[in-house]
C-alpha positions in Angstrom: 6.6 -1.2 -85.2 6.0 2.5 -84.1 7.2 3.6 -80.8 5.4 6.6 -79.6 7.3 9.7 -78.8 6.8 11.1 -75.2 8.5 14.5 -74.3 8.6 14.8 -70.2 9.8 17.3 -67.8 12.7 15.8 -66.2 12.0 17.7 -62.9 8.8 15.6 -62.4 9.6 13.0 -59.7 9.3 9.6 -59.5 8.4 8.7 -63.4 11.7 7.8 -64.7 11.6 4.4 -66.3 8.2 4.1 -65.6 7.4 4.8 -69.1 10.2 3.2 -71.4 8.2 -0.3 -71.7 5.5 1.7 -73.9 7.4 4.3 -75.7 10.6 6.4 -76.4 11.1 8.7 -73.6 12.9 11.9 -73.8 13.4 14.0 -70.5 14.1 17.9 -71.0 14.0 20.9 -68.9 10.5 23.1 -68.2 12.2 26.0 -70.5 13.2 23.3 -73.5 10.0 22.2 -74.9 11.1 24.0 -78.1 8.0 23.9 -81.4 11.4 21.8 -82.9 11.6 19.1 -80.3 8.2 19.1 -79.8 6.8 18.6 -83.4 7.2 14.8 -83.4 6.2 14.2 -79.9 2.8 12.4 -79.6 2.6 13.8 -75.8 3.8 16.3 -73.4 4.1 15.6 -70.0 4.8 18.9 -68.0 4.7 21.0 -65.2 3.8 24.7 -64.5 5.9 27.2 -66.6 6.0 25.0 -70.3 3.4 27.4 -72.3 1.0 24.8 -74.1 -0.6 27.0 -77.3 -0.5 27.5 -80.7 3.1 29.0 -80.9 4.4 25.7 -79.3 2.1 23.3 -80.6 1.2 24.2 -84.5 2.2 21.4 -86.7 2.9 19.2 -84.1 1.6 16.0 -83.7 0.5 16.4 -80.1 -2.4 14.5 -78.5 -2.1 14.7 -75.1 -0.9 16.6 -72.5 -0.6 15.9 -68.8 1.0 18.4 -66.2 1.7 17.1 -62.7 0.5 20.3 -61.4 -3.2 21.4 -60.4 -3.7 24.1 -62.2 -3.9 24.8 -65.6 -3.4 28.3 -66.6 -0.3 27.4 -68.6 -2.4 25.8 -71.1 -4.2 27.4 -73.6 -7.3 24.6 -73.5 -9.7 26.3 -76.1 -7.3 26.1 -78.6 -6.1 22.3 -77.6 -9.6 21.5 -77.8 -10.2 22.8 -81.0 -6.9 20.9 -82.1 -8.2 17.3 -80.9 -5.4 17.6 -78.1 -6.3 16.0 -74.9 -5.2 18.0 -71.4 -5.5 16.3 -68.2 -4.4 17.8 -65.1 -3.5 16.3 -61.7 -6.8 18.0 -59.1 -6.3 17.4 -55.7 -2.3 16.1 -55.4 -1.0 18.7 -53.5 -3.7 19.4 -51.7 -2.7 18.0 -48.1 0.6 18.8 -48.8 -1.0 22.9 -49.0 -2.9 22.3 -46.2 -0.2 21.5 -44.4 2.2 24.9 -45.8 -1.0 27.2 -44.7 -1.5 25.7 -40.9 1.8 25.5 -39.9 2.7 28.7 -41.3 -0.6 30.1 -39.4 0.2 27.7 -36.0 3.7 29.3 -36.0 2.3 32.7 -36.1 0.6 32.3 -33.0 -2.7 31.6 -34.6 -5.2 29.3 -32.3 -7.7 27.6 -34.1 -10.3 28.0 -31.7 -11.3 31.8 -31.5 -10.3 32.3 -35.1 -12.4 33.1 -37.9 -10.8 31.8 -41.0 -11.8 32.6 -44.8 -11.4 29.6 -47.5 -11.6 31.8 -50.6 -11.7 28.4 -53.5 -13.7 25.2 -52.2 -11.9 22.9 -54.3 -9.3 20.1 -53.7 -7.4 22.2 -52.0 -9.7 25.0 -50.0 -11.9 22.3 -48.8 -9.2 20.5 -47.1 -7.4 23.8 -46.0 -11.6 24.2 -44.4 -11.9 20.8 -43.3 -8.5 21.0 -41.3 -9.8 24.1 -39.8 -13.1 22.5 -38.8 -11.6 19.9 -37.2 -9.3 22.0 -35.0 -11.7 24.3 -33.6 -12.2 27.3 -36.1 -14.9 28.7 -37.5 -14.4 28.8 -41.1 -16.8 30.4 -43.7 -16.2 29.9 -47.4 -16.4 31.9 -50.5 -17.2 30.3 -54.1 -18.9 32.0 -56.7 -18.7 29.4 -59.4 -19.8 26.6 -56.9 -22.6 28.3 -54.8 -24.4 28.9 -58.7 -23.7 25.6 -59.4 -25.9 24.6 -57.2 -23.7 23.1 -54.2 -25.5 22.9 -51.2 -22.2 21.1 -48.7 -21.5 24.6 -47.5 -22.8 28.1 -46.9 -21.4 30.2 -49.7 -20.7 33.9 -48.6 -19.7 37.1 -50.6 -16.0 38.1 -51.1 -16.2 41.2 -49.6 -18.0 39.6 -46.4 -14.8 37.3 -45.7 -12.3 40.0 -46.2 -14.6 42.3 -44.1 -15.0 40.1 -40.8 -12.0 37.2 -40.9 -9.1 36.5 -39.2 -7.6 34.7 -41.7 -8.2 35.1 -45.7 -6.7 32.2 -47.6 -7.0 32.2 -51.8 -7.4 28.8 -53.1 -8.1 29.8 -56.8 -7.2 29.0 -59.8 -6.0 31.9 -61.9 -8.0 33.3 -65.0 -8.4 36.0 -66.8 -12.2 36.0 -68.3 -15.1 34.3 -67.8 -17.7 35.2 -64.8 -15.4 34.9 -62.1 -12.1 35.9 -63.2 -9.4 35.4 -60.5 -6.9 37.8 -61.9 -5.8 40.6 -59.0 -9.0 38.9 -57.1 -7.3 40.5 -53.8 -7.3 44.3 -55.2 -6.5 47.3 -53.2 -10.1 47.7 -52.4 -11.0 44.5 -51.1 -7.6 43.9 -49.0 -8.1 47.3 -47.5 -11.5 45.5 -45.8 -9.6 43.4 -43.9 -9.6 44.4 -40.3 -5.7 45.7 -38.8 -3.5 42.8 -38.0 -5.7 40.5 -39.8 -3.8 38.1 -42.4 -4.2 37.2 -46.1 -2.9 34.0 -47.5 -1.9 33.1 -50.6 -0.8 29.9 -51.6 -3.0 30.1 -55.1 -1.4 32.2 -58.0 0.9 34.5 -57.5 -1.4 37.2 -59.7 -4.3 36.2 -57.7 -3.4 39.1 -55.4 -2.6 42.6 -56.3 1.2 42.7 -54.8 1.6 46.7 -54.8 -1.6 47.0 -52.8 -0.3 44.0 -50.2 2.6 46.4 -50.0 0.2 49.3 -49.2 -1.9 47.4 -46.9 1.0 46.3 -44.8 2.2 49.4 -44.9 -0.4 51.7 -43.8 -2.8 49.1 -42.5 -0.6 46.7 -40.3 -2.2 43.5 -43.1 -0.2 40.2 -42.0 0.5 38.0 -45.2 1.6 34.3 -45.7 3.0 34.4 -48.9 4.2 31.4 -51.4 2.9 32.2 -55.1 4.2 35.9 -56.5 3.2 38.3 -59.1 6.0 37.5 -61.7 8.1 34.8 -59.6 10.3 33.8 -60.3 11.3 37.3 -60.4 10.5 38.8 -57.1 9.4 42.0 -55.3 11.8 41.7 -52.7 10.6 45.4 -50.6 7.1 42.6 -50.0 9.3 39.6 -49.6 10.7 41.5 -46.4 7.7 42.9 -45.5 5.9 40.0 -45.3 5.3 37.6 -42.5 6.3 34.6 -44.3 7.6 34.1 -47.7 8.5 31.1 -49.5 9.6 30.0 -53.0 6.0 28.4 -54.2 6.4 25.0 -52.7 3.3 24.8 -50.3 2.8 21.8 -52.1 6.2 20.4 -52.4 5.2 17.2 -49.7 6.7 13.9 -51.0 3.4 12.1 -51.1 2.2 15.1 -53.1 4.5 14.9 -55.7 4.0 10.9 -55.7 0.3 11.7 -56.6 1.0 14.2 -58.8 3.1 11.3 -61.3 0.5 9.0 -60.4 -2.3 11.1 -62.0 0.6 11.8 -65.0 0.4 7.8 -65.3 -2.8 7.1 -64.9 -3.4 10.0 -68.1 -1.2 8.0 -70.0 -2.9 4.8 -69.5 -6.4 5.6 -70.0 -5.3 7.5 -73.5 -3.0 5.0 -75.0 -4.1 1.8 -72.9 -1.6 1.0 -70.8 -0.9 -0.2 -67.3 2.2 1.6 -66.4 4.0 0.9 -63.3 2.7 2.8 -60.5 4.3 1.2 -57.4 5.8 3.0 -54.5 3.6 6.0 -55.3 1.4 7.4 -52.7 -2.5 7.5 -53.2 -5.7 9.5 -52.0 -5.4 11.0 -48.3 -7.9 9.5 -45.5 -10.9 12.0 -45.1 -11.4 10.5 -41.6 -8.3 12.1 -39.9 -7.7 13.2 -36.3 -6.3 16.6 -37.1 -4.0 18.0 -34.3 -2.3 20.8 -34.4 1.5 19.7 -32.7 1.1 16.9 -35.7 1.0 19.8 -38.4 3.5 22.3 -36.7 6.0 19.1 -36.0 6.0 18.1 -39.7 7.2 21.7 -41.6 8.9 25.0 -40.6 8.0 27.9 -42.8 10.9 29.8 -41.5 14.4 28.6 -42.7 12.8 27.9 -46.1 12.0 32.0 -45.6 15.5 32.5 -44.7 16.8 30.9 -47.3 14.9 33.1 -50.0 15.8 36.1 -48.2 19.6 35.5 -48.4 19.2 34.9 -51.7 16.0 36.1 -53.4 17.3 35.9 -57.2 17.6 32.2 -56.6 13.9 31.0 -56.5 13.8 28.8 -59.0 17.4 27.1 -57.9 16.2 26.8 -54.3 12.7 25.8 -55.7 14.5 22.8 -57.8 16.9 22.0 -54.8 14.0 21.9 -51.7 13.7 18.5 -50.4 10.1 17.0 -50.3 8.6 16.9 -47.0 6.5 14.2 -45.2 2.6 15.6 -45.0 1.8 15.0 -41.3 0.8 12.0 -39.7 -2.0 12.5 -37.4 -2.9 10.3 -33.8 -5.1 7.1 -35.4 -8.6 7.2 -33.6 -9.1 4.6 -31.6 -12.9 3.1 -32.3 -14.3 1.8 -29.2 
């Protein structure tokens, strides 16, 4: 009888033998999906930096792909469509687990909630979380998203770009990143919107690292005393290292490197698997959906993750993102005071 072939990242956590009662399973690195190895595989299960196109997948007999990772720009989906090649993603895993990388990162800085206008640029999985953690603190956030304020979306007041970066606090990019279309996200931070933002005022980004326009951060901080929170980079893992010490905080792209995260993230992998092949893989021990109902304190998120010695770590040793990326240990997202109903 015919075993399917399934080709998986070995760095994703948490799946190994979960799949071996359904099909042969071969683990390999991000950079060895090879159009070789990959021609008999009947699915790909991957993370961010396997390119998924024609020059990989031609010839191959390919049918799904799953990436434990949100976004999807490593994918080239028109052509996978037009191939009969399914693509599922994993929306929303990480999302506390960024939530968490962005307020305690801010909380360190000295940023109170209360007073602070805050900018959710990306009302998605993550952004709204990221807004709805800022609500519940004290801030006043305002929210900018083209593609969801013509769709129609009524939850929130939608406001220009240029308005956020002109009269926030705090700017945080929760995009994805693309390159056409209406609302392309590409250098969506340019020289000429960051130089809006008021002195001493701080840009976030915790997207892509190509969502922002590095050379004019640079600039900005430079000349305009811009603050920046800074975890995805324009060509990581190679990195500018003049911004990397400019900056306020710098990491190695792992705002959403929480354990439970990661758990959903395989979860979501699984759960791909099973509705295209019809199985009922073994998805014990791994975390679920986040409560919506949380009491959101601020000692809670600051007590769980320190921005700084991951920092320290990259700025020892800057040409070893993706080692120290690979080696970070998966945090605990916070655990907030349970609300006692009366």
């Amino acid at each position: 009888m015919y075993r399917l072939h399934i080709l998986v990242d070995a760095d994703i956590p948490f799946i190994h033998g979960r799949l071996e009662p359904f099909a042969d399973v071969k683990y390999i690195g991000q950079d060895d999906f090879t159009p070789a190895l990959v021609r008999d595989a009947d699915a790909l299960l991957i993370r961010t930096r396997t390119r998924c196109g024609a020059p990989l997948l031609s010839g191959s007999r390919v049918r799904l792909i799953a990436t434990a990772t949100i976004g999807m720009d490593q994918i080239d989906l028109g052509w996978c469509a037009a191939n009969g090649i399914t693509v599922r993603n994993s929306p929303g895993c990480n999302a506390p687990g960024v939530a968490q990388y962005v307020w305690s990162s801010l909380l360190r800085m000295g940023i109170s909630p209360a007073g602070t206008t805050v900018g959710v640029i990306g009302y998605g999985n993550v952004g709204s979380i990221v807004a709805d953690w800022g609500h519940r603190m004290g801030a006043e956030v305002r929210v900018c998203d083209p593609p969801r304020a013509e769709a129609g979306h009524t939850d929130v007041l939608y406001e220009p770009l240029e308005t956020l970066m002109a009269e926030c606090d705090v700017v945080t990019f929760h995009t994805p990143l693309t390159r056409t279309g209406k609302h392309p996200t590409y250098h969506l931070a340019d020289a000429a919107k960051i130089n809006l933002m008021r002195p001493g005022a701080i840009l976030v980004n915790a997207a892509r690292g190509e969502v922002a326009d590095n050379t004019a951060l640079k600039e900005a901080i430079r000349t305009h005393g811009l603050r920046t929170i800074i975890d995805t980079w324009e060509g990581e893992p190679v990195l500018d290292t003049g911004l990397l010490d400019m900056c306020d905080i710098g990491t190695f792209h792992i705002a959403g490197y929480s354990r439970q995260g990661k758990e959903r993230a395989t979860r979501m992998v699984l759960e791909a698997c099973d509705d295209f092949f019809g199985w009922n893989t073994d998805k014990s021990g791994l975390a679920g959906p986040r409560p919506d109902n949380e009491n959101v304190t601020p000692r809670a998120i600051t007590e769980s993750f320190d921005p700084y010695p991951v920092m320290e770590a990259l700025r020892r040793e800057p040409r070893t993102f993706e080692r120290l990326r690979h080696e970070y240990v998966f945090r605990d997202e916070p655990v907030f005071p349970t609300t006692v109903k009366s």
